[in-house]
C-alpha positions as CSV (number, residue, x, y, z in Angstrom):
1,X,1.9,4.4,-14.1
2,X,2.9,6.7,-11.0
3,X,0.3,4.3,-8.7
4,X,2.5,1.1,-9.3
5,X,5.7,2.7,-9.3
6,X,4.9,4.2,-5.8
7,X,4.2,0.6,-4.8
8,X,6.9,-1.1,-6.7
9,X,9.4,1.8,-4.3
10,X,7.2,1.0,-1.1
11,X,7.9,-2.6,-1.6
12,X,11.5,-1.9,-2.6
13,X,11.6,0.3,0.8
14,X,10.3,-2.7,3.4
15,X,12.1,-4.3,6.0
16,X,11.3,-6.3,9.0
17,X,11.5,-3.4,11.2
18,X,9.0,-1.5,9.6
19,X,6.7,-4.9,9.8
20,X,7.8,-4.7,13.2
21,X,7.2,-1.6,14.4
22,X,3.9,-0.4,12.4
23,X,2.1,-4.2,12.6
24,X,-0.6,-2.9,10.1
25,X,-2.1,-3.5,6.9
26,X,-3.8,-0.8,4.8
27,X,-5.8,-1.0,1.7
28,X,-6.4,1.9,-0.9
29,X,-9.3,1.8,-2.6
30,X,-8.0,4.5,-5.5
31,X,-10.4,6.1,-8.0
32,X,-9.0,7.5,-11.4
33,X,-5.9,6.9,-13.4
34,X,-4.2,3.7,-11.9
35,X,-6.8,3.5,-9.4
36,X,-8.3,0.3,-7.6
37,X,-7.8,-1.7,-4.8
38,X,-3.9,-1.6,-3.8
39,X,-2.7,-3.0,-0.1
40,X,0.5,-2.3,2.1
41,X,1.1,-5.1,4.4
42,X,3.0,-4.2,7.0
43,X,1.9,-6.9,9.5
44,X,2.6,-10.3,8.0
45,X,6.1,-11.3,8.4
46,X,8.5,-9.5,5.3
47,X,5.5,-7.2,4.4
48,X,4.4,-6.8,1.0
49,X,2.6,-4.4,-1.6
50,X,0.8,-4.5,-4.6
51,X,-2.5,-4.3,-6.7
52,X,-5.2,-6.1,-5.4
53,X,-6.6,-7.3,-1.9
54,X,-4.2,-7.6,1.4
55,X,-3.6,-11.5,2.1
56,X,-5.7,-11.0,5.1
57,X,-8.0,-8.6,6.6
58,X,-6.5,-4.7,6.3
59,X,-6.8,-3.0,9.4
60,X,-7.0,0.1,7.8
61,X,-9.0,1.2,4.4
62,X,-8.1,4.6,3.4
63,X,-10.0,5.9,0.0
64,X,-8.4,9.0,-2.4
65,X,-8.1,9.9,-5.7
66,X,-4.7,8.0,-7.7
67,X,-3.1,11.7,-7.8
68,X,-3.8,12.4,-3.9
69,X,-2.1,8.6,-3.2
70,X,0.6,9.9,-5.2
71,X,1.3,13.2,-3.6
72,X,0.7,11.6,-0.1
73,X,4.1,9.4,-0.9
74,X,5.9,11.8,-2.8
């Protein structure tokens, strides 16, 4: 769906400089269609992104509908 395509391109998207310079790790807690708890890690080294948890505590937990996550990134 358009929620793990967005993350599959964030992923895609993430280099060492971005994990440099940002040093966060957000979590979406996403309600409707694709929705749950999705992570950006952007603090451990070579970042990652995905469904689920972050690998360690998120620094930042943002919660939206699926469809606002989307437009946010589109």
């Amino acid at each position: 769906g358009p929620v793990a395509e967005t993350f599959r391109v964030i992923q895609g998207a993430m280099t060492e400089e971005n994990v440099r310079s940002t040093r966060g790790i957000f979590q979406f807690e996403l309600s409707g269609d694709g929705g749950g708890t999705w992570y950006i890690d952007l603090k451990t080294t070579g970042g990652s992104a995905g469904f689920g948890k972050p690998p360690v505590k998120a620094d930042v937990v943002l919660s939206m509908s699926s469809a606002d996550f989307v437009k946010m990134f589109t």
